[in-house]
PDB file of N, H, CA, C and O in Angstrom:
ATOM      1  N   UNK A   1      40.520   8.922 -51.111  1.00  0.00           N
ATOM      2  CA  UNK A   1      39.696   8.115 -51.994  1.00  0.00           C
ATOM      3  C   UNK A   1      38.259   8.654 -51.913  1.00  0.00           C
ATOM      4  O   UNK A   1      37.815   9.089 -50.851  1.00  0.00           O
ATOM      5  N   UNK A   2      37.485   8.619 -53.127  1.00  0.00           N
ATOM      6  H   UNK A   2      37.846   8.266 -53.990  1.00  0.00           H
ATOM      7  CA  UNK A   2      36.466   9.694 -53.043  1.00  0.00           C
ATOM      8  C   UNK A   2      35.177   8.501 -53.087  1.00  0.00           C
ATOM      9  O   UNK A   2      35.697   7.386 -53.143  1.00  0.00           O
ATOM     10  N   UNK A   3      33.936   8.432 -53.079  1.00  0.00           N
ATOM     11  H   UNK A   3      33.513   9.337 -53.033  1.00  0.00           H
ATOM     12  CA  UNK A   3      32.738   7.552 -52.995  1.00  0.00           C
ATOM     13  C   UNK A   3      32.970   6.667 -54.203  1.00  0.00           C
ATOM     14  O   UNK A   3      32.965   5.438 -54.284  1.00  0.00           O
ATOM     15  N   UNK A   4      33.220   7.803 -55.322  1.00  0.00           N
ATOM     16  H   UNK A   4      33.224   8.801 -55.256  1.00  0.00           H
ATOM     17  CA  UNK A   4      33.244   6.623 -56.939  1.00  0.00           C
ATOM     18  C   UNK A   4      34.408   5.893 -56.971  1.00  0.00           C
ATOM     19  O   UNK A   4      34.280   4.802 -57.526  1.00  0.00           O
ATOM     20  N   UNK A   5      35.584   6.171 -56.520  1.00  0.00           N
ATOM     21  H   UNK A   5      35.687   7.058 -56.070  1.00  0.00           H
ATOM     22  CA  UNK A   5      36.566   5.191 -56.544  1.00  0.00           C
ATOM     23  C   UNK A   5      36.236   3.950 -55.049  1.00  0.00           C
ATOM     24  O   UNK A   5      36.612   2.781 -54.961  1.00  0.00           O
ATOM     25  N   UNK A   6      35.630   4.561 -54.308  1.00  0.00           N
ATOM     26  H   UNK A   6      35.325   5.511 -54.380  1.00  0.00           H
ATOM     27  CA  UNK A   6      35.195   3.336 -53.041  1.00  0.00           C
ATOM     28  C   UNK A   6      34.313   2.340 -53.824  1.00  0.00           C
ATOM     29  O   UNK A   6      34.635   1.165 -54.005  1.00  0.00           O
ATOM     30  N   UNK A   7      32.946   3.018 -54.363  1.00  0.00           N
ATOM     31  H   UNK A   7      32.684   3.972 -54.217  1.00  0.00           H
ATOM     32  CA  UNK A   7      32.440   2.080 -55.357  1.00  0.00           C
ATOM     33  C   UNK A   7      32.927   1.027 -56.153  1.00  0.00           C
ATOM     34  O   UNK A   7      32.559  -0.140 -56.012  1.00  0.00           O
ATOM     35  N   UNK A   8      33.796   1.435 -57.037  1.00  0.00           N
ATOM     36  H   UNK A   8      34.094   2.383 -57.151  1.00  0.00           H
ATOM     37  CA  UNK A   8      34.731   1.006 -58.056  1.00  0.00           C
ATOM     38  C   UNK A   8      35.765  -0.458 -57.640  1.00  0.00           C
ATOM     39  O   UNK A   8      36.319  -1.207 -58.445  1.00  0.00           O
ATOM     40  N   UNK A   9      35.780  -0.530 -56.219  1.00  0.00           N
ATOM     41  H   UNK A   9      35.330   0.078 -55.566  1.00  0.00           H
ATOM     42  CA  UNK A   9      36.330  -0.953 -55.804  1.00  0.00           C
ATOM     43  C   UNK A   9      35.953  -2.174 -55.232  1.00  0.00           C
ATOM     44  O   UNK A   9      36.674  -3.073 -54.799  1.00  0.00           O
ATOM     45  N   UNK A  10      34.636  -2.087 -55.290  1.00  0.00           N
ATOM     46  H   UNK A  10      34.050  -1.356 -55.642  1.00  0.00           H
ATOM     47  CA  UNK A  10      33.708  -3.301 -54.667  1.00  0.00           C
ATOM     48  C   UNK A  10      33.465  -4.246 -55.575  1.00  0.00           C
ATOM     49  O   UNK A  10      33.596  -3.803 -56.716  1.00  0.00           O
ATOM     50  N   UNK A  11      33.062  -5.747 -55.512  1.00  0.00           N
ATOM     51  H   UNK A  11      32.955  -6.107 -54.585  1.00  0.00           H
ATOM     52  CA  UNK A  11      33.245  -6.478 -56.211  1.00  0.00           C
ATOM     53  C   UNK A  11      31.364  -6.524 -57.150  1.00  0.00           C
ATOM     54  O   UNK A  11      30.541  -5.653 -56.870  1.00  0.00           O
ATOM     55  N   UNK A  12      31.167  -7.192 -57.762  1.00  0.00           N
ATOM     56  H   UNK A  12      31.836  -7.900 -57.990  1.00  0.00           H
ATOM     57  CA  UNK A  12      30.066  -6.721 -58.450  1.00  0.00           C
ATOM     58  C   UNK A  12      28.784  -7.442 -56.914  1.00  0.00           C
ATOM     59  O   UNK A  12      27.706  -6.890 -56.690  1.00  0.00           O
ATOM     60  N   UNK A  13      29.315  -8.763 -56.058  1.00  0.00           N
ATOM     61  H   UNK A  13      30.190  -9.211 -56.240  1.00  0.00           H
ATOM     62  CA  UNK A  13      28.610  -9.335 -55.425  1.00  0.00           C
ATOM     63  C   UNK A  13      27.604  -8.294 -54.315  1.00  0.00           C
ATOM     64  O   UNK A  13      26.414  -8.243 -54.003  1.00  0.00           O
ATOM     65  N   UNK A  14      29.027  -7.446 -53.918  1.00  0.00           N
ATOM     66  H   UNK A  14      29.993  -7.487 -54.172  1.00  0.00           H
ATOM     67  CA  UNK A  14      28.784  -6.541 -52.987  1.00  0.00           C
ATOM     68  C   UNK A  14      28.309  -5.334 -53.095  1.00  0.00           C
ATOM     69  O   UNK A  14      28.134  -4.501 -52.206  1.00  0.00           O
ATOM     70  N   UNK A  15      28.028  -5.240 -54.645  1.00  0.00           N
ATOM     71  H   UNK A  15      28.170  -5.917 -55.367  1.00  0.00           H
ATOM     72  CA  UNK A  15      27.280  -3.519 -55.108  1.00  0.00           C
ATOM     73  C   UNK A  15      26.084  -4.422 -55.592  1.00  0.00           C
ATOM     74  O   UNK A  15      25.340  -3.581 -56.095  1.00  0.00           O
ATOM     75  N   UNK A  16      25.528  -5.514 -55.719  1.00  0.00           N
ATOM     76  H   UNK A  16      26.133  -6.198 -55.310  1.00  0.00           H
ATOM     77  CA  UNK A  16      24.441  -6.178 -55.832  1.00  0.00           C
ATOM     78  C   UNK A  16      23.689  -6.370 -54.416  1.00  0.00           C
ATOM     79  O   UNK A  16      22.460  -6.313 -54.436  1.00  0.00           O
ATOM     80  N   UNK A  17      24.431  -6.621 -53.032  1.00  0.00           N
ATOM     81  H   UNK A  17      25.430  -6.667 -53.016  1.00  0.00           H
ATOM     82  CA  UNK A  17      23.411  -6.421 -51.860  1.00  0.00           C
ATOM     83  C   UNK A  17      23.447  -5.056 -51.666  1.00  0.00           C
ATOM     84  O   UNK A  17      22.399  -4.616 -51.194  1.00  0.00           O
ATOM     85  N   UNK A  18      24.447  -4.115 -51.910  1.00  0.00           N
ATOM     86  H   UNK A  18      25.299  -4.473 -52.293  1.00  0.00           H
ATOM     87  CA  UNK A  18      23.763  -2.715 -51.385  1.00  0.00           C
ATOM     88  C   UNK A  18      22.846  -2.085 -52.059  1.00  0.00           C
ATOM     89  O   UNK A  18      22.082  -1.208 -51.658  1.00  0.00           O
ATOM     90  N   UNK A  19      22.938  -2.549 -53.089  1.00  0.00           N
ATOM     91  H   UNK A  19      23.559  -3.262 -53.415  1.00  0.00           H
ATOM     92  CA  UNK A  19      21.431  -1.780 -54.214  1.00  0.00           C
ATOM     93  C   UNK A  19      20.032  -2.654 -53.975  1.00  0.00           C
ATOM     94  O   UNK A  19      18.926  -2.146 -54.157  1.00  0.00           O
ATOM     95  N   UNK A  20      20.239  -4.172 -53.499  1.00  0.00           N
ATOM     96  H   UNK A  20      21.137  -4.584 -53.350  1.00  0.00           H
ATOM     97  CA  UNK A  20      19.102  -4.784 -52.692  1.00  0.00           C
ATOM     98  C   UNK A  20      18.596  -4.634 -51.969  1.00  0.00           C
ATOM     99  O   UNK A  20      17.395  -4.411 -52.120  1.00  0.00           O
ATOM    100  N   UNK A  21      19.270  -4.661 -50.497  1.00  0.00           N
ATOM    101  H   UNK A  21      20.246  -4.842 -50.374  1.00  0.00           H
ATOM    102  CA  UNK A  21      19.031  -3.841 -49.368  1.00  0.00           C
ATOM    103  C   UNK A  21      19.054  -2.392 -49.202  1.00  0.00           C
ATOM    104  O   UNK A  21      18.926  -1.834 -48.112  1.00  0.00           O
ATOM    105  N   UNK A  22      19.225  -1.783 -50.354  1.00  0.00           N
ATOM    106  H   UNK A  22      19.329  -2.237 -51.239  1.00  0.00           H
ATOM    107  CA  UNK A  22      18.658  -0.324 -50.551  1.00  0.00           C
ATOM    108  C   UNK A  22      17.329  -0.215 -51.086  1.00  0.00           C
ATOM    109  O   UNK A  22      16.537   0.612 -50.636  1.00  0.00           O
ATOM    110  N   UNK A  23      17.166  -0.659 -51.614  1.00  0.00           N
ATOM    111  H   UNK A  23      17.810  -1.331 -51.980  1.00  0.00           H
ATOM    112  CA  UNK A  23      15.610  -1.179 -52.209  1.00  0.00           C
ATOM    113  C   UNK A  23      14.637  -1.354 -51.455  1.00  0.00           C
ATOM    114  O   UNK A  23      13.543  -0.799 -51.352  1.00  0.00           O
ATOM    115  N   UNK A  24      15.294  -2.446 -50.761  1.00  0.00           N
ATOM    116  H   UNK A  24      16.183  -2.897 -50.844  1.00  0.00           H
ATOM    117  CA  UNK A  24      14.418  -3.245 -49.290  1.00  0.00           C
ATOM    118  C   UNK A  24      14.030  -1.896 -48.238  1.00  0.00           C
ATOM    119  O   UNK A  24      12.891  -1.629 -47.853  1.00  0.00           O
ATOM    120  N   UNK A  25      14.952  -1.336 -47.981  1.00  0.00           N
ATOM    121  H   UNK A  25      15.877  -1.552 -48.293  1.00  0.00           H
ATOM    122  CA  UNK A  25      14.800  -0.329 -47.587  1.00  0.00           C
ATOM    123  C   UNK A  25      13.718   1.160 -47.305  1.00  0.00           C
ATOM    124  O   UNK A  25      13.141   1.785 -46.415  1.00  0.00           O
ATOM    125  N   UNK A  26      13.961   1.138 -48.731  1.00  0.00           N
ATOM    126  H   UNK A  26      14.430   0.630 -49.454  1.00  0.00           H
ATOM    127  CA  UNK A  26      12.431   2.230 -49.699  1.00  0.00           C
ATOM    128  C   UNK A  26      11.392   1.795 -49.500  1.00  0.00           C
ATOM    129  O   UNK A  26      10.461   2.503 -49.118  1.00  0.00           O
ATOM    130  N   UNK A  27      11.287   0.517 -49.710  1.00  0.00           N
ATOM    131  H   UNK A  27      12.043  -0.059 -50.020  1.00  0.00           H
ATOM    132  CA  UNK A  27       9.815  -0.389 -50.217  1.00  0.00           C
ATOM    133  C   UNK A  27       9.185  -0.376 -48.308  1.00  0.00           C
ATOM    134  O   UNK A  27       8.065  -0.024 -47.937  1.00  0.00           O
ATOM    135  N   UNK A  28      10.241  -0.834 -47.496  1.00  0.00           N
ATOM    136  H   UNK A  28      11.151  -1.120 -47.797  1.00  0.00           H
ATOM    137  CA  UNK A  28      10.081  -0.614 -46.328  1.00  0.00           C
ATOM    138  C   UNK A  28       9.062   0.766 -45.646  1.00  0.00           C
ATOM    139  O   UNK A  28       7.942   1.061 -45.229  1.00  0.00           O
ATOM    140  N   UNK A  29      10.383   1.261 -45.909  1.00  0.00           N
ATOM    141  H   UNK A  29      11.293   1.021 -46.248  1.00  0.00           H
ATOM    142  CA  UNK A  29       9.974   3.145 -45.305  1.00  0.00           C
ATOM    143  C   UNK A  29       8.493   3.298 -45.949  1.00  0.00           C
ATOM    144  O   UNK A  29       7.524   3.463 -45.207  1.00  0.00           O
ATOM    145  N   UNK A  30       8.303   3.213 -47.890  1.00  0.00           N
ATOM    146  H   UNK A  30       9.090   3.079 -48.493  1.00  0.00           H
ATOM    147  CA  UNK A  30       7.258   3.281 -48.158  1.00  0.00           C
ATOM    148  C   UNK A  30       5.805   2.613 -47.650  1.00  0.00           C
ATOM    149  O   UNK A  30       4.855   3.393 -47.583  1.00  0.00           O
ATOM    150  N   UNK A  31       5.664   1.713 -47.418  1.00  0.00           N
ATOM    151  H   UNK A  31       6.436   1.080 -47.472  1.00  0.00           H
ATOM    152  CA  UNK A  31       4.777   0.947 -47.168  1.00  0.00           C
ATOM    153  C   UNK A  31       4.731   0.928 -45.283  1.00  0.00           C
ATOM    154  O   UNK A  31       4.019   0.232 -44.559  1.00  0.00           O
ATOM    155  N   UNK A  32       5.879   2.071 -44.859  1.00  0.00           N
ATOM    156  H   UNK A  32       6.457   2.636 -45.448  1.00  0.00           H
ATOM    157  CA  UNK A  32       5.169   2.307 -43.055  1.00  0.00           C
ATOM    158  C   UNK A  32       4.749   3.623 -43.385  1.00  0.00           C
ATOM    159  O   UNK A  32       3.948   3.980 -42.521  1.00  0.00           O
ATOM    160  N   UNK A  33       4.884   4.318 -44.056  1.00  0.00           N
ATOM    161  H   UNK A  33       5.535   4.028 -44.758  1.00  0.00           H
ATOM    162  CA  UNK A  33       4.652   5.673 -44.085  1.00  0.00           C
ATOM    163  C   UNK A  33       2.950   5.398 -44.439  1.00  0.00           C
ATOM    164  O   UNK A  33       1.991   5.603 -43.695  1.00  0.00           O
ATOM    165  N   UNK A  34       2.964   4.865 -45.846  1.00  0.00           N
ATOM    166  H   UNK A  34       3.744   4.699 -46.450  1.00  0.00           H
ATOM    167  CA  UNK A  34       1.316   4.676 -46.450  1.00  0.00           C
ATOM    168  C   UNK A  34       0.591   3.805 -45.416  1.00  0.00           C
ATOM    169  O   UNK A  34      -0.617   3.894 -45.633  1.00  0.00           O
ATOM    170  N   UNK A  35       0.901   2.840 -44.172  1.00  0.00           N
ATOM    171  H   UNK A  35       1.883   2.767 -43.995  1.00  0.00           H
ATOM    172  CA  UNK A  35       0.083   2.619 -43.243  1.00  0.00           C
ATOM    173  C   UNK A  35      -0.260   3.419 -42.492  1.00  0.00           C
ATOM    174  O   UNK A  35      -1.429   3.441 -42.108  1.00  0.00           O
ATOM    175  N   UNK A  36       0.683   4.334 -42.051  1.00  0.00           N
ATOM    176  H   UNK A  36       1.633   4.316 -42.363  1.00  0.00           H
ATOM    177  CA  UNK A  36       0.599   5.277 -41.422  1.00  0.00           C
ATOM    178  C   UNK A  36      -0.210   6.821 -41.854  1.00  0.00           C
ATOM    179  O   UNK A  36      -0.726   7.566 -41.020  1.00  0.00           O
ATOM    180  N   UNK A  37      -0.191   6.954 -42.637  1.00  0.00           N
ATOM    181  H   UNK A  37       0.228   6.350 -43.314  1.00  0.00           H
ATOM    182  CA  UNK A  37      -1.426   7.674 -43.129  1.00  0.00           C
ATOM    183  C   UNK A  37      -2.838   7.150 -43.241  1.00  0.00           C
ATOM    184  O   UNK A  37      -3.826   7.765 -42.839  1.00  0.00           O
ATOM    185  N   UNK A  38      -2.848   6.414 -43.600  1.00  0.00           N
ATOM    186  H   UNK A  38      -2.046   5.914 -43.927  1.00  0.00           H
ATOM    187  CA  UNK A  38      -3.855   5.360 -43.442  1.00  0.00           C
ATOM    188  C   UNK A  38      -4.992   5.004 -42.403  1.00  0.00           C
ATOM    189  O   UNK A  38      -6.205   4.809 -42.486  1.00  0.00           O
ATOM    190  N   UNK A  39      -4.167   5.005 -41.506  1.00  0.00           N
ATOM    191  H   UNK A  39      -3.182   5.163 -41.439  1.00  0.00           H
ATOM    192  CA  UNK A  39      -4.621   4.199 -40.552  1.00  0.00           C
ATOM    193  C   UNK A  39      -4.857   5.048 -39.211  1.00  0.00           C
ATOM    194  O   UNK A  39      -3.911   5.566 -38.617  1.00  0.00           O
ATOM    195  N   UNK A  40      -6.302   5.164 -38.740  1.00  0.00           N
ATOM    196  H   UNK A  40      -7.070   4.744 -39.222  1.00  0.00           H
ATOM    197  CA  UNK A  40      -6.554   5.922 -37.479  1.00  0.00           C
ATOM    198  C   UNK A  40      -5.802   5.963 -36.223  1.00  0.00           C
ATOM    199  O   UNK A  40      -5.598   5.057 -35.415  1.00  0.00           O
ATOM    200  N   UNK A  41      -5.408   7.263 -36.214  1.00  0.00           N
ATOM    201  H   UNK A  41      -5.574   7.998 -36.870  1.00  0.00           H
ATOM    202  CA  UNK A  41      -4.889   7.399 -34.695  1.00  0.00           C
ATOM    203  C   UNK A  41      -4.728   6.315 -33.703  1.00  0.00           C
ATOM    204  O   UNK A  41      -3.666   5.862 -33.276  1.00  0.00           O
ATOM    205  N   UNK A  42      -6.319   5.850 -33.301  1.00  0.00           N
ATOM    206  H   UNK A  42      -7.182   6.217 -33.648  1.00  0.00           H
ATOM    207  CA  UNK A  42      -6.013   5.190 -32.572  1.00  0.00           C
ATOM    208  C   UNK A  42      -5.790   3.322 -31.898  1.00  0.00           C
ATOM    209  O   UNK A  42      -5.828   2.704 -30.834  1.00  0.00           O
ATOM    210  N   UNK A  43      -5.475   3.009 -33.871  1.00  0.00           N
ATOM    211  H   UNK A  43      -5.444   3.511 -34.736  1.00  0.00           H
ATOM    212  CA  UNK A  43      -4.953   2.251 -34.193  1.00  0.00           C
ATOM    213  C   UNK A  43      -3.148   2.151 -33.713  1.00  0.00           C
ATOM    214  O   UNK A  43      -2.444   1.159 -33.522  1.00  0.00           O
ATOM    215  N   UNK A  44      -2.931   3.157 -33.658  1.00  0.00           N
ATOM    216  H   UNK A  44      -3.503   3.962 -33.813  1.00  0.00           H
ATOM    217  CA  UNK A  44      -1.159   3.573 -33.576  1.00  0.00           C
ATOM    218  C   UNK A  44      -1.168   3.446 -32.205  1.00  0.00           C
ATOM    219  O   UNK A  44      -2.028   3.848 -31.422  1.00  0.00           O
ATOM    220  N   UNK A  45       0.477   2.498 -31.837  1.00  0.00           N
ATOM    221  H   UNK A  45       1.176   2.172 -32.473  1.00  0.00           H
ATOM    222  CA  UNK A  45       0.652   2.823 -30.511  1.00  0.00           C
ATOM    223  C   UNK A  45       1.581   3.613 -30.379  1.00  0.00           C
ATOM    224  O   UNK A  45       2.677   3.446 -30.914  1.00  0.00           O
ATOM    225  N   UNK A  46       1.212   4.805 -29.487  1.00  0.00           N
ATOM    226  H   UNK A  46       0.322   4.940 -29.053  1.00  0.00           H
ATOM    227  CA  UNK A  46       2.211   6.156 -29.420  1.00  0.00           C
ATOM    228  C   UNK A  46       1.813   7.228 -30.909  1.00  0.00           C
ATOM    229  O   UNK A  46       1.071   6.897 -31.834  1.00  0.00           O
ATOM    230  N   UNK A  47       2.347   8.172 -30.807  1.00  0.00           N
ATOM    231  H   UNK A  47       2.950   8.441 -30.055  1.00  0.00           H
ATOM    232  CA  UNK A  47       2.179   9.242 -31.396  1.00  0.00           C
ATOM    233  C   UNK A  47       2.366   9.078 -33.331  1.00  0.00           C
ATOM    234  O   UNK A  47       3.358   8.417 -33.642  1.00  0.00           O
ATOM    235  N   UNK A  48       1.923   9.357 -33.959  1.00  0.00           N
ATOM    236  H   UNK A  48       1.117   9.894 -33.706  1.00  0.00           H
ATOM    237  CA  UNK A  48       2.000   9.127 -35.662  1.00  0.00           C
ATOM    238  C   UNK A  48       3.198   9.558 -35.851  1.00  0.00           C
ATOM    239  O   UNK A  48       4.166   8.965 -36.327  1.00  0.00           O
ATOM    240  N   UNK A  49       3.111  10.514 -35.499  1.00  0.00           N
ATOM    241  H   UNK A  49       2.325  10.996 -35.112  1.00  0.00           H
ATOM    242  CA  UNK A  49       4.355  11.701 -35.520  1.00  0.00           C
ATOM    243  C   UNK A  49       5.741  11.047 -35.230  1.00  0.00           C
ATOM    244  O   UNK A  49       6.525  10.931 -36.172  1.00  0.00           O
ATOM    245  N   UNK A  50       6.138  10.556 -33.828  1.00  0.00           N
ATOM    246  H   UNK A  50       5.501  10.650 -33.063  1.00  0.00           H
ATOM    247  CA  UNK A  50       7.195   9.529 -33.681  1.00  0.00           C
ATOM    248  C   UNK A  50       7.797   8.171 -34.707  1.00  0.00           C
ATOM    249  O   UNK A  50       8.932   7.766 -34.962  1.00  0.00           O
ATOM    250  N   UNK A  51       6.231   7.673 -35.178  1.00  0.00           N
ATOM    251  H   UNK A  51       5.310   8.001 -34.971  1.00  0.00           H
ATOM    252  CA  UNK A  51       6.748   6.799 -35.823  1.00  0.00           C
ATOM    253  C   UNK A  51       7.213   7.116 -37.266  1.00  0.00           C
ATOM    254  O   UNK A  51       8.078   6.434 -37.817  1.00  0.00           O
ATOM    255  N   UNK A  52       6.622   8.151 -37.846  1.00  0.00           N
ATOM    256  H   UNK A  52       5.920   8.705 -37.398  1.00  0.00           H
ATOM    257  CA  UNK A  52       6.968   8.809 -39.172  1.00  0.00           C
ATOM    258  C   UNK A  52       8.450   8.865 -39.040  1.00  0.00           C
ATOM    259  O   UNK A  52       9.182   8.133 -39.707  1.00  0.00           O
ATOM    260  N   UNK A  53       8.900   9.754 -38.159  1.00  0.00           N
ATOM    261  H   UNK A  53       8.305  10.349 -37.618  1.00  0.00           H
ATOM    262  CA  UNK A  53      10.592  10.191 -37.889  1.00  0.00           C
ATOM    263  C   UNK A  53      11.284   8.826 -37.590  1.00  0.00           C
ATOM    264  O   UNK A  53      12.468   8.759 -37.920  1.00  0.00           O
ATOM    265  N   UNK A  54      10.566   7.430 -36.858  1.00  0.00           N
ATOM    266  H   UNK A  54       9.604   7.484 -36.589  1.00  0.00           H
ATOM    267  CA  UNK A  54      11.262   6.828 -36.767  1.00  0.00           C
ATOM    268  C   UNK A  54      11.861   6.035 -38.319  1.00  0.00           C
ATOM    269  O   UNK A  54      12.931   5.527 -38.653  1.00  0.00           O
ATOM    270  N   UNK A  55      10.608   6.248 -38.957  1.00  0.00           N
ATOM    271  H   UNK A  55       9.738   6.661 -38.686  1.00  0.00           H
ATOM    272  CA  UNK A  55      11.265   5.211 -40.526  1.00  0.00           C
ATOM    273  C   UNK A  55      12.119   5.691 -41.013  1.00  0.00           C
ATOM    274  O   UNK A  55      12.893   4.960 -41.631  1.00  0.00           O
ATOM    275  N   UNK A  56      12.363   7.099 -40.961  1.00  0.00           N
ATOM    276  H   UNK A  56      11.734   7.692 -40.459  1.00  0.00           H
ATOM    277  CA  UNK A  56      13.409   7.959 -41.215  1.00  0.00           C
ATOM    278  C   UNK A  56      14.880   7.285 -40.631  1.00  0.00           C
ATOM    279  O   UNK A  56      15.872   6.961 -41.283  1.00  0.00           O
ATOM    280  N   UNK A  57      14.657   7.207 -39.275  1.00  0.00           N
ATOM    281  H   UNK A  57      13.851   7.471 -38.745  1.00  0.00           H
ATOM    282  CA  UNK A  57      16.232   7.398 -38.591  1.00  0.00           C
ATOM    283  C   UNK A  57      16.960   5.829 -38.910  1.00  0.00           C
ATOM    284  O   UNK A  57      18.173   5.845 -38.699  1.00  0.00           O
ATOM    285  N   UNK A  58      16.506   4.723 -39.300  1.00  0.00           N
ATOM    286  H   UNK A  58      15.521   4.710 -39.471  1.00  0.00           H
ATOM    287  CA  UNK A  58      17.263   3.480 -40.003  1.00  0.00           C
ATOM    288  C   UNK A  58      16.381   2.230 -40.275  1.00  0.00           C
ATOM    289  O   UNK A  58      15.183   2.008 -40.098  1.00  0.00           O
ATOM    290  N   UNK A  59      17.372   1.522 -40.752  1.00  0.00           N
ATOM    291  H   UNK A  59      18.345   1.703 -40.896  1.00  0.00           H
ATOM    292  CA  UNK A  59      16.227  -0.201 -41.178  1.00  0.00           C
ATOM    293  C   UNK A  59      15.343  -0.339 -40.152  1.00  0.00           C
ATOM    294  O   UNK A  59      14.206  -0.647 -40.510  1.00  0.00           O
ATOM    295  N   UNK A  60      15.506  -0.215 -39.092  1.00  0.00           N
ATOM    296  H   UNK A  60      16.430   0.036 -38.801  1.00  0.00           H
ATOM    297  CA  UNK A  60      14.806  -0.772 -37.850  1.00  0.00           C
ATOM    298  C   UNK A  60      13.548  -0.264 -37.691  1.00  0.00           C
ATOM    299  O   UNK A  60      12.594  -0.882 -37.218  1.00  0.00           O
ATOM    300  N   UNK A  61      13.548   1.021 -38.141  1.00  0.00           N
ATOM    301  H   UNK A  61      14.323   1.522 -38.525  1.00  0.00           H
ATOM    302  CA  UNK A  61      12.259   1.737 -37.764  1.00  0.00           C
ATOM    303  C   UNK A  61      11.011   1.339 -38.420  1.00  0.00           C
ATOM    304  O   UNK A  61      10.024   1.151 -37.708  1.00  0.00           O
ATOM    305  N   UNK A  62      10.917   1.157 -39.930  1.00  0.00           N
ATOM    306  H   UNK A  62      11.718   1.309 -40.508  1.00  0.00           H
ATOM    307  CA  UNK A  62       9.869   0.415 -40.320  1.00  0.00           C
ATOM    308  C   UNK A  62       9.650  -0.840 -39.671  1.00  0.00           C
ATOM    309  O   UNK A  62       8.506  -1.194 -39.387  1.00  0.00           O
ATOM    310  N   UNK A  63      10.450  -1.399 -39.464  1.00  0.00           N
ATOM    311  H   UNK A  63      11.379  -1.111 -39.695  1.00  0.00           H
ATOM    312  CA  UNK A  63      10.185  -2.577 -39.428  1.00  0.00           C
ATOM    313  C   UNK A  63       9.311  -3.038 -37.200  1.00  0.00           C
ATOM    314  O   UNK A  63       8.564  -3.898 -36.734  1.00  0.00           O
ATOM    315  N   UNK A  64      10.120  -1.750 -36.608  1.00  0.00           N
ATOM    316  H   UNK A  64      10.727  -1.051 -36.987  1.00  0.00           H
ATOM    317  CA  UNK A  64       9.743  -1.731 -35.371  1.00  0.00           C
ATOM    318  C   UNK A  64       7.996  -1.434 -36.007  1.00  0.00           C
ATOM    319  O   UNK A  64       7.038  -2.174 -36.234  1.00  0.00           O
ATOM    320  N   UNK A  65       8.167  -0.441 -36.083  1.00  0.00           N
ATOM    321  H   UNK A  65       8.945   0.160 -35.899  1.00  0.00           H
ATOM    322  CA  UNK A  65       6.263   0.052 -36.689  1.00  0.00           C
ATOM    323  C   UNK A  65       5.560  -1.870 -36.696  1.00  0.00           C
ATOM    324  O   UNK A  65       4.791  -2.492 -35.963  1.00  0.00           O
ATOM    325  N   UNK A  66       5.924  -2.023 -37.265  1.00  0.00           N
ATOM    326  H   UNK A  66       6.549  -1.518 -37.860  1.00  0.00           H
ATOM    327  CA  UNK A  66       5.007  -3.441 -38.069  1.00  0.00           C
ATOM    328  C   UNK A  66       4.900  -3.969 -37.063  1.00  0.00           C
ATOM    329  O   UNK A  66       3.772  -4.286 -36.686  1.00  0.00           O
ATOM    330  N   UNK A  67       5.716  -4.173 -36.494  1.00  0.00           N
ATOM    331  H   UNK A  67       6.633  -3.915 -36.800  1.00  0.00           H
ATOM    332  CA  UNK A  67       6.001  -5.144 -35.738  1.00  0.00           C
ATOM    333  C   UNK A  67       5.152  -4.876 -34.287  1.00  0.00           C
ATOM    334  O   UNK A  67       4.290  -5.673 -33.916  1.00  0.00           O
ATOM    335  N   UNK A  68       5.499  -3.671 -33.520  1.00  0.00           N
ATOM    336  H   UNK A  68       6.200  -3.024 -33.821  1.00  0.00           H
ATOM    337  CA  UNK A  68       5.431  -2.950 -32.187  1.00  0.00           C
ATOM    338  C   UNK A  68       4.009  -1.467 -32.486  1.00  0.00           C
ATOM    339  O   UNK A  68       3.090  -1.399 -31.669  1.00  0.00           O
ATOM    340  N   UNK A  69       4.045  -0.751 -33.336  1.00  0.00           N
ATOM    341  H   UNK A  69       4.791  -0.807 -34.000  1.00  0.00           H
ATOM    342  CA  UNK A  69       3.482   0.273 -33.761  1.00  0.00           C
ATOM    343  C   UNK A  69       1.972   0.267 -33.663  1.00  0.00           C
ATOM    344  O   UNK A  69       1.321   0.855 -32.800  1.00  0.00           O
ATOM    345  N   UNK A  70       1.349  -0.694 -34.957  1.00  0.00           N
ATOM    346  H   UNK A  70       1.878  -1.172 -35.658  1.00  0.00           H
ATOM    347  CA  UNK A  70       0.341  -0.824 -34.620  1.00  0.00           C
ATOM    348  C   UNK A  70      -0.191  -2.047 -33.984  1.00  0.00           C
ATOM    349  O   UNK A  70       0.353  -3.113 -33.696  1.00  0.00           O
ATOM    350  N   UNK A  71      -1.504  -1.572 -33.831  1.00  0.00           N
ATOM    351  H   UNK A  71      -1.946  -0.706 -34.065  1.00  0.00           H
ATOM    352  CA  UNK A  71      -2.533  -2.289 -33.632  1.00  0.00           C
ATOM    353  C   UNK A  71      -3.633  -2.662 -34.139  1.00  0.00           C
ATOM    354  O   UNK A  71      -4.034  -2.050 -35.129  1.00  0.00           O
ATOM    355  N   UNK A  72      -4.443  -3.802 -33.583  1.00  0.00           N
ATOM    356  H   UNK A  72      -4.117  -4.299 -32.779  1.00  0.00           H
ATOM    357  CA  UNK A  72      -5.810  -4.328 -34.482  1.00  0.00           C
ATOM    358  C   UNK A  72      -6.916  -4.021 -33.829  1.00  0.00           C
ATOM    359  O   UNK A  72      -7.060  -3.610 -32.678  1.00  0.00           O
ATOM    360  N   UNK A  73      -7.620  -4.234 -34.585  1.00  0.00           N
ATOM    361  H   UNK A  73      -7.503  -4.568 -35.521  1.00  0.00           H
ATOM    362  CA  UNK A  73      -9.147  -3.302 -34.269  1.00  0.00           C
ATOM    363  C   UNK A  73      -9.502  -3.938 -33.113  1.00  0.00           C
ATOM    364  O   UNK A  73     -10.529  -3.611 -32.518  1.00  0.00           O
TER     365      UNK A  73
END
């Protein structure tokens, strides 16, 4: 069974949260990345660099950033 017939197969409920939470996703990654440019060094806890790759590697990573990442003046 190939991706488009797995698709095909899903009910409309369930190709409505994965295109949501794919979304959620982007808007996520986007908006740690543009803080992260943004925002001085030593505002960041730990390396820029780490956290960039982390938004990359899953949901968690933006959301660790926000949360754990930075800091306030």
């Amino acid at each position: 069974m190939n991706a488009k017939q797995k698709w095909n197969d899903l009910s409309k409920p369930q190709k409505t949260r994965i295109i949501v939470l794919s979304a959620v996703q982007v808007a996520l990654q986007s908006a740690a990345l543009k803080d992260l440019v943004n925002r001085p060094a030593h505002l960041v806890r730990g390396p820029k660099t780490a956290w960039v790759a982390a938004t990359f590697v899953n949901f968690a990573g933006p959301i660790a950033y926000f949360l754990v990442g930075r800091r306030t003046a």
